[in-house]
C-alpha positions as CSV (number, residue, x, y, z in Angstrom):
1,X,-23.0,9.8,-7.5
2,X,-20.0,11.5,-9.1
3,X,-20.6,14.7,-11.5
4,X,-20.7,12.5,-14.7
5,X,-23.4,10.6,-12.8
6,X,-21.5,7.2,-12.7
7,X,-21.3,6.1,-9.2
8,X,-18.1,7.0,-7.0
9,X,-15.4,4.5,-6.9
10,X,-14.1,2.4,-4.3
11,X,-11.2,4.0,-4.3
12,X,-12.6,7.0,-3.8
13,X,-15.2,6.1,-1.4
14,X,-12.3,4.9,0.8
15,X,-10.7,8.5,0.4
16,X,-13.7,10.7,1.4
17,X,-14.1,7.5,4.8
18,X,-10.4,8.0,5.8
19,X,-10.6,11.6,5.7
20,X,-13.7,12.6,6.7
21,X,-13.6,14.5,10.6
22,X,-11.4,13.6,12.0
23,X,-9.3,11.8,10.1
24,X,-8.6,8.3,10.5
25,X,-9.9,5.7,11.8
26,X,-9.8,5.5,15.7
27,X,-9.1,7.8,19.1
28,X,-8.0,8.1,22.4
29,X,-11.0,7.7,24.7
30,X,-11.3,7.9,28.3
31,X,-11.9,5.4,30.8
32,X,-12.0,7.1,34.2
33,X,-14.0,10.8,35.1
34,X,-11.7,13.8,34.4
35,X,-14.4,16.5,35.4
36,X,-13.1,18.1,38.9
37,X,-9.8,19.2,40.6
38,X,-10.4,15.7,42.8
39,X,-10.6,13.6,39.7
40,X,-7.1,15.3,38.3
41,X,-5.3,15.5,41.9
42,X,-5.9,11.2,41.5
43,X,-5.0,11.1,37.9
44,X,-2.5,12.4,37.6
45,X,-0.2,14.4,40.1
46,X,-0.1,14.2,43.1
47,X,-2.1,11.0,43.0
48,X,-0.8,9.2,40.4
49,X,2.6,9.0,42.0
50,X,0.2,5.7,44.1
51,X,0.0,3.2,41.5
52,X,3.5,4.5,40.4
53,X,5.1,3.5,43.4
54,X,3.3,0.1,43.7
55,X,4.7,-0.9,40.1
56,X,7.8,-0.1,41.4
57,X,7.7,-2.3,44.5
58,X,6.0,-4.9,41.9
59,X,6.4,-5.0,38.6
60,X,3.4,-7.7,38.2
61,X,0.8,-4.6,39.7
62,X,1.1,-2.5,36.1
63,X,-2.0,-4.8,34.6
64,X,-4.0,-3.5,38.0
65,X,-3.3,-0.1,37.9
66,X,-2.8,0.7,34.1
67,X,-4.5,-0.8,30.6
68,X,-1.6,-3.1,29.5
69,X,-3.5,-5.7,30.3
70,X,-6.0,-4.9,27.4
71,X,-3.9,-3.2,25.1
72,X,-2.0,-4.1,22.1
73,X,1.1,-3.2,19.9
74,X,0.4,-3.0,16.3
75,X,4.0,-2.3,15.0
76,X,5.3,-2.5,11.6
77,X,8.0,-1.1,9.5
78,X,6.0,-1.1,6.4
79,X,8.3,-3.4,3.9
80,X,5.2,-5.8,2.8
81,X,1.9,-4.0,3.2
82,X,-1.2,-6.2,1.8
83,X,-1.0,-6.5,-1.5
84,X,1.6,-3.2,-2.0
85,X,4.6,-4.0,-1.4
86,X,7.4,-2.0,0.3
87,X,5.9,1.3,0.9
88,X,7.9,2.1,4.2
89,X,6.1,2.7,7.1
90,X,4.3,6.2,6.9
91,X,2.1,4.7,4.2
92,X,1.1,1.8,5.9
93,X,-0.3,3.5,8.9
94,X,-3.7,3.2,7.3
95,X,-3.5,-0.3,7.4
96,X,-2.3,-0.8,10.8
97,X,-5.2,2.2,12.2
98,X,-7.0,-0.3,10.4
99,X,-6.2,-3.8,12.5
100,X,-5.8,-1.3,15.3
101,X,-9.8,-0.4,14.6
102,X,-10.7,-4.3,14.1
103,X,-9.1,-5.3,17.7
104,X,-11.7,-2.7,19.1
105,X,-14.7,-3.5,17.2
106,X,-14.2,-7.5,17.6
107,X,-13.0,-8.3,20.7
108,X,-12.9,-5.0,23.2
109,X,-8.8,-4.6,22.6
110,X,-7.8,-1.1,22.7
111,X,-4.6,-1.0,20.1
112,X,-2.0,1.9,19.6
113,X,-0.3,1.7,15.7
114,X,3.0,2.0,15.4
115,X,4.9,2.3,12.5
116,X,9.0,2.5,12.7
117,X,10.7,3.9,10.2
118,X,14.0,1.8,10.6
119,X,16.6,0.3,7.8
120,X,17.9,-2.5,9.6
121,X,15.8,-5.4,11.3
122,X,18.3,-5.3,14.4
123,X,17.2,-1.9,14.7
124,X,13.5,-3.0,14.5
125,X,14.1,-5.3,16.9
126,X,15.6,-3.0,19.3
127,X,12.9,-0.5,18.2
128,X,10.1,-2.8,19.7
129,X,11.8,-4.3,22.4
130,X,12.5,-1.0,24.2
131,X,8.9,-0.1,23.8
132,X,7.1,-3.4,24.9
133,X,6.6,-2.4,28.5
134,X,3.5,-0.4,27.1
135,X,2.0,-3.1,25.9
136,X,0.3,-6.1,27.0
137,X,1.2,-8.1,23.5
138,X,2.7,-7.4,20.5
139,X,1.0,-7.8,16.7
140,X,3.5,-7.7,14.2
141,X,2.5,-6.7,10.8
142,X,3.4,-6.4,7.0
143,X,6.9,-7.1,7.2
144,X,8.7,-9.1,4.6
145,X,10.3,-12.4,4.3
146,X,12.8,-13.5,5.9
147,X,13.0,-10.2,8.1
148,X,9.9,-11.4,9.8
149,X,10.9,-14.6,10.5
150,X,14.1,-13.4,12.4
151,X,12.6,-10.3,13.8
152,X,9.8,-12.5,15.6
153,X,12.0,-15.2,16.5
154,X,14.2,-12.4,19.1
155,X,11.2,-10.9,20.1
156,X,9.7,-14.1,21.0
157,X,12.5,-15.2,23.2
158,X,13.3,-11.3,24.2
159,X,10.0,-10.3,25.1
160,X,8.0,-11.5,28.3
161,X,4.7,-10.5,26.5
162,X,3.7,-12.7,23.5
163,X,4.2,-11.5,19.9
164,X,3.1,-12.8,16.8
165,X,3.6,-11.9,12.9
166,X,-0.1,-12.4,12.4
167,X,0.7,-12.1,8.6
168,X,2.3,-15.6,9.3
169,X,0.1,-17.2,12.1
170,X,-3.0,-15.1,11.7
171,X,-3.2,-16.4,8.0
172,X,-2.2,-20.1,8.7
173,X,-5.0,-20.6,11.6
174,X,-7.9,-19.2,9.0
175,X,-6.7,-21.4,6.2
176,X,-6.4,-24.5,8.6
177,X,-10.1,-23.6,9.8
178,X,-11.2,-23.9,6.1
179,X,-8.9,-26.7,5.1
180,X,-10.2,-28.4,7.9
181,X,-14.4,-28.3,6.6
182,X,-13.3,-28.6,2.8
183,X,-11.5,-32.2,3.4
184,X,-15.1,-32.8,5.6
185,X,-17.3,-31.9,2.8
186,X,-15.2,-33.3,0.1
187,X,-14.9,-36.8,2.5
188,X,-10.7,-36.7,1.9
189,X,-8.6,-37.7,4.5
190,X,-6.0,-35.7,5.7
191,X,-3.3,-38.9,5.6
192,X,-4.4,-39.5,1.5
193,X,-4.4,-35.7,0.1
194,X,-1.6,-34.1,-1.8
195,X,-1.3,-30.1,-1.0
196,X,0.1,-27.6,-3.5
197,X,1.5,-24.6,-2.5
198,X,1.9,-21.6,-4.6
199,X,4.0,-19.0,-2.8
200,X,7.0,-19.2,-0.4
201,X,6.6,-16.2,1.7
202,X,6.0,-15.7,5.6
203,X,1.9,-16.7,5.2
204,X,3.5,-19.6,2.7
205,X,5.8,-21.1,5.5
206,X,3.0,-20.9,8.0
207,X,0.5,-22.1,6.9
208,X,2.9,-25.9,5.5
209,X,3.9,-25.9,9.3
210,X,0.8,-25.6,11.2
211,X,-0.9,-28.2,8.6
212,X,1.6,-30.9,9.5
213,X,1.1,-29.9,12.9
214,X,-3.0,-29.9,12.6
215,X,-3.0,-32.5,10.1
216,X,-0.3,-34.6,10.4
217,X,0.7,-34.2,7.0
218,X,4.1,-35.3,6.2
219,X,6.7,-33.5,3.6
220,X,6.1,-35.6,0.5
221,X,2.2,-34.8,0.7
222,X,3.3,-31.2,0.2
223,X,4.9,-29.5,-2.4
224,X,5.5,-25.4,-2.7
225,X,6.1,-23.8,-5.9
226,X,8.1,-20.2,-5.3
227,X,8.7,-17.7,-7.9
228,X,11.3,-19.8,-9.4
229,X,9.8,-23.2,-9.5
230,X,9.4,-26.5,-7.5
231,X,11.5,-25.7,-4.1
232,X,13.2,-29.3,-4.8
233,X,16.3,-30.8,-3.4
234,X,17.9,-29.7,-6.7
235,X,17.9,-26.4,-5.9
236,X,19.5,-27.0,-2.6
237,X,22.5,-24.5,-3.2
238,X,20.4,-21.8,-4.2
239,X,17.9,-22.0,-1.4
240,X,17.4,-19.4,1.7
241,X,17.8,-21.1,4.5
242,X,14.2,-20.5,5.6
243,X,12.8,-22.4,2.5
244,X,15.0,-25.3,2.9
245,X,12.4,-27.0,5.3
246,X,10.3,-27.1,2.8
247,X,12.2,-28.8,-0.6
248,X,11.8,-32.0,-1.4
249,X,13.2,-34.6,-3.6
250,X,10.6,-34.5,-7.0
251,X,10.9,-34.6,-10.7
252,X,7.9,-32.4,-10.8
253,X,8.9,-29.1,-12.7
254,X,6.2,-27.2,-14.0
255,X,2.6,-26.1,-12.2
256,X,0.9,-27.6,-14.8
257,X,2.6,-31.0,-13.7
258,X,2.0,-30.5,-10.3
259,X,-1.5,-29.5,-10.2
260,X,-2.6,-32.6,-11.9
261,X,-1.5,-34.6,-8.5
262,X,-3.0,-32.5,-5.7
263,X,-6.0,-32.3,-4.1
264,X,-5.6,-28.9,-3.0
265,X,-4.0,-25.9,-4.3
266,X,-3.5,-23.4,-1.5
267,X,-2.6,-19.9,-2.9
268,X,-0.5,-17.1,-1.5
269,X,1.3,-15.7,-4.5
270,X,0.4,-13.4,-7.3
271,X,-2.9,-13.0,-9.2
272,X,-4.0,-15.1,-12.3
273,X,-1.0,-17.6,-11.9
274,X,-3.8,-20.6,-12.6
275,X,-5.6,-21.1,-15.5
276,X,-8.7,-22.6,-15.8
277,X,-7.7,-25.5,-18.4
278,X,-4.9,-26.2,-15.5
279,X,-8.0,-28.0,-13.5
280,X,-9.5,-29.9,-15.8
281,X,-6.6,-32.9,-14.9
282,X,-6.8,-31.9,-11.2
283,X,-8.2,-34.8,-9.0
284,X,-11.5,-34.9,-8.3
285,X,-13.3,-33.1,-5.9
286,X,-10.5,-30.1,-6.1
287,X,-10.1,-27.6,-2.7
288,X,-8.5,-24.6,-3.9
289,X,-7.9,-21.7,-1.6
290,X,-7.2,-18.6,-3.9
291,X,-5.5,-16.1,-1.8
292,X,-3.9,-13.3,-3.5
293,X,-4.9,-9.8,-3.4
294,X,-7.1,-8.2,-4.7
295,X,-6.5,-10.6,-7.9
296,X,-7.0,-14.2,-6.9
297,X,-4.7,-16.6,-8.4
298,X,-8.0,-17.8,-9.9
299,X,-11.2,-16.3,-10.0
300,X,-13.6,-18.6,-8.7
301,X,-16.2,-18.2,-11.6
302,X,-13.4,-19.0,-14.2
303,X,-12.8,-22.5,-11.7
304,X,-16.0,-23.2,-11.4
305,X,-16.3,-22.9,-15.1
306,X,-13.9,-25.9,-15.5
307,X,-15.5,-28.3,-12.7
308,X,-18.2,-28.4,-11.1
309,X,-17.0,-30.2,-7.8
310,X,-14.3,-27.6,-6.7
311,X,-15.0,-25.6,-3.3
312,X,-13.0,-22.6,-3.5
313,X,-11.9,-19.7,-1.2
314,X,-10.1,-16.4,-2.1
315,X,-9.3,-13.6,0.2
316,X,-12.2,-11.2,-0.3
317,X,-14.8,-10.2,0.8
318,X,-17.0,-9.9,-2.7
319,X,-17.0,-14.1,-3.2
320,X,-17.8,-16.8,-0.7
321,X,-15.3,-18.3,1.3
322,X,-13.6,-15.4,2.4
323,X,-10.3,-16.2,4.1
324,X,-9.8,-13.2,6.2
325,X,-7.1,-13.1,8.9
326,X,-9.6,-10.9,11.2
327,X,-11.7,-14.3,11.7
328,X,-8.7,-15.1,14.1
329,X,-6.3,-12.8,15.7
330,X,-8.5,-10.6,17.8
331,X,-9.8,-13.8,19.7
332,X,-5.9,-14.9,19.9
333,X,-5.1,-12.0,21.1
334,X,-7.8,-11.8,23.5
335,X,-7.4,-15.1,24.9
336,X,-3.7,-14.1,25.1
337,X,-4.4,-11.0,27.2
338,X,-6.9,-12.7,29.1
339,X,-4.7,-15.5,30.5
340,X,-1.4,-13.0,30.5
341,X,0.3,-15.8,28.8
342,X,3.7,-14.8,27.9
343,X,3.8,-16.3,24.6
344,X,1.6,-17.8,21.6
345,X,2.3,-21.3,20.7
346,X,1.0,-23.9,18.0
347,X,-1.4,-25.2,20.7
348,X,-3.5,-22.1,20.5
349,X,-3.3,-21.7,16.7
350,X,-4.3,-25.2,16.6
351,X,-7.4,-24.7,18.8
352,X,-8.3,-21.5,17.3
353,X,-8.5,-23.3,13.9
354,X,-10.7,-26.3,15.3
355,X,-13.4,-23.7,16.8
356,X,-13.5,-21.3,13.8
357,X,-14.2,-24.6,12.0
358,X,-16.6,-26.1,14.6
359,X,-18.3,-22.5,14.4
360,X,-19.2,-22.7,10.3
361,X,-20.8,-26.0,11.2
362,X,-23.5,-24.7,13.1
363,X,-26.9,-22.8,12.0
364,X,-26.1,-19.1,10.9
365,X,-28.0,-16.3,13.7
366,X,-30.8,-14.3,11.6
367,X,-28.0,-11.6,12.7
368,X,-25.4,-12.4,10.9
369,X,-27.6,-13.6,8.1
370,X,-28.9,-10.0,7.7
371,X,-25.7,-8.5,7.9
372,X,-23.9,-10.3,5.6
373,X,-26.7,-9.7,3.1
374,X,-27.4,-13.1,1.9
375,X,-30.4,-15.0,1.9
376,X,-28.8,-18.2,3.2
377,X,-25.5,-19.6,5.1
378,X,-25.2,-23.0,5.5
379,X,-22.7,-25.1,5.9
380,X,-21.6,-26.2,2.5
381,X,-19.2,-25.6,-0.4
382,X,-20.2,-21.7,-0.6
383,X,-20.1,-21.2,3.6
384,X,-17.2,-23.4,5.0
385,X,-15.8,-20.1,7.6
386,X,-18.0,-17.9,9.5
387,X,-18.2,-14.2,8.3
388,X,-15.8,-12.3,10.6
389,X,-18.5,-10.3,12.1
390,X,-19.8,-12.8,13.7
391,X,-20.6,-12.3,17.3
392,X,-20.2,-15.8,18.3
393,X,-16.4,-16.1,17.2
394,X,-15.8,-14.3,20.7
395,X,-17.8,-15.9,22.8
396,X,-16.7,-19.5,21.4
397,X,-13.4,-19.3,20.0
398,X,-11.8,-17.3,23.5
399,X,-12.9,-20.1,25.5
400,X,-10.8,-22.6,23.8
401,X,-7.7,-21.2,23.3
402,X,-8.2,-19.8,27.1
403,X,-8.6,-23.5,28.0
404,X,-5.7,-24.8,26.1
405,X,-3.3,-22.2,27.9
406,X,-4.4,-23.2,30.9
407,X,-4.0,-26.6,30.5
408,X,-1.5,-27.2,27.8
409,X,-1.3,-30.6,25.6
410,X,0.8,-33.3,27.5
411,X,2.8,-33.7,24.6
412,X,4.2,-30.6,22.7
413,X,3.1,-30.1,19.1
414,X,5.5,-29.2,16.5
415,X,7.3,-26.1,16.3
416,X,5.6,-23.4,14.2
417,X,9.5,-21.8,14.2
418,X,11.5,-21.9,11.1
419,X,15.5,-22.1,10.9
420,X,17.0,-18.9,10.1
């Protein structure tokens, strides 16, 4: 309790955690004894200069003798941090401590945070690239569109580690997961739905590519609204080159328009940008997946309000449906590291969706029930992803992107790349 006897704030609740001793949110630990003169002698020198030497000889013998095998890059230059902005990248090393801290508590991956302080994305790119022998793969994180698009792009084909903009990939695999049991429990078929779109940024672009891919939607079942309007063929000239993929050739103008021909309205704008009378002419049985932060484009009590058949998601933790990137990428990343694949593809976000899916389908562990603290999970419009601390996500959702690496889809599936 605070002085005037109101209860502390979040805000500052989340001050006293990050600073109490000592500060932060994770450490260094050790992993071998360090206790005697013998145990120093092997090491470090003389002994250490073993395993050097063997690296040398083969490069290949660094995951025996070191942790790169299990350890993880979480680099950012701080340009789009959550819901903040461009903060530059000393104030977003609380954020990436944080992912950092979730690697280790969900899937055993020790990650070192690394924020570069850089004005160019050449230099980034440079940056990251000179450092990647640490690591064993590479999370990008919080950096803004188009930069992101084009910084992952050269690391992809530079680095022989993979790398992912989880902001991107992370965000489309959860959404596809949900997507997935919404059109189940609202008995639409992917080939009949119309999506909406609100937002053009890197999670934006995304998640429209891996739902073709997953779906097999096709470009006129989609339409993406940006800050300016409809991305249309009539805006062509204006267009950056990364959002040409997605116009199309509509009369549609206005959100209110649009909304009254989708079935879903996936969100990854700005807060409050839907209001409630805006559903009322939606079609029925409405998916909406309100992503913004910490203000949902709607909030799900003002939807609900309005009809009664919606299912609807946001991206926190307080309402159902939470759609929460850390659902997904440490069990990516671990399958990744496990198989020392050299690269992520749309295979394995594909997979990942389909098992985080598959997982909300099945009866909740009185485990998870008790730490979620809710009475009752099941399957249904309220529980359609399974809460991210789930133990099983590890022990089922590995597996299958493991499997798929190792025995990759005959035929490719399409390109989770965009132009730039």
């Amino acid at each position: 309790m605070s002085a005037d006897g109101n209860q502390k704030s979040l805000s500052q609740r989340a001050l006293e955690y990050h600073a109490a001793q000592p500060p932060g949110k994770v450490a260094m630990m050790l992993t071998k004894p360090a206790s005697t003169a013998d145990d120093l002698a092997l090491a470090y020198s003389p002994g250490v200069a073993s395993p050097c030497l063997q690296i040398e000889k083969s490069p290949a013998a660094i995951y025996d003798y070191t942790n790169k095998g299990n350890l993880v890059g979480v680099i950012s230059n701080g340009s789009a941090v959550l819901g903040l902005g461009n903060i530059g990248a000393r104030a977003s090393k609380p954020v990436m401590e944080g992912k950092a801290m979730l690697f280790k508590k969900f899937a055993g991956i020790d990650a070192y945070d690394i924020e570069v302080d850089c004005p160019t994305p050449e230099i980034f790119i440079e940056t990251v690239a000179s450092i990647s022998p640490t690591f064993g793969a590479i999370n990008l994180e919080d950096i803004r569109a188009p930069e992101c698009f084009f910084i992952e792009h050269r690391l992809r084909r530079r680095l022989d580690i993979p790398v992912m903009h989880d902001d991107q990939h992370g965000t489309a695999v959860v959404t596809c997961a949900a997507l997935e049991n919404a059109l189940e429990l609202k008995n639409k078929k992917a080939e009949n739905i119309r999506v909406l779109v609100l937002g053009a940024g890197s999670a934006a672009i995304a998640i429209v590519r891996l739902m073709m891919s997953m779906f097999g939607l096709k470009k006129r079942q989609i339409m993406v609204f940006d800050s300016k309007g409809v991305i249309g063929t009539h805006r062509a000239s204006t267009l950056e080159s990364y959002k040409m993929s997605l116009a199309r050739d509509t009369r549609i103008r206005t959100l209110e328009t649009a909304i009254k021909v989708a079935d879903v309205i996936i969100g990854v704008s700005r807060g409050s940008m839907i209001k409630p009378h805006m559903l009322k002419n939606m079609r029925q049985n409405p998916i909406i997946f309100a992503m913004a932060n910490p203000v949902p484009e709607i909030m799900p009590a003002a939807a609900k309000e309005v009809r009664d058949d919606i299912i609807i998601a946001t991206g926190r933790s307080d309402f159902p449906n939470q759609v929460n990137n850390s659902i997904c990428f440490p069990y990516l990343f671990r399958a990744a590291l496990d198989t020392r694949t050299s690269r992520f593809t749309t295979a394995m976000f594909s997979t990942a969706a389909h098992a985080i899916a598959k997982l909300a389908r099945e009866p909740v562990p009185k485990e998870v029930l008790a730490a979620s603290g809710r009475k009752r999970l099941e399957f249904g419009p309220d529980y359609i992803l399974p809460m991210q601390f789930d133990p099983r996500l590890l022990d089922t959702v590995v597996p299958a992107i493991s499997e798929v690496v190792r025995n990759p889809p005959s035929e490719p599936l399409l390109s989770f790349e965009v132009s730039i």
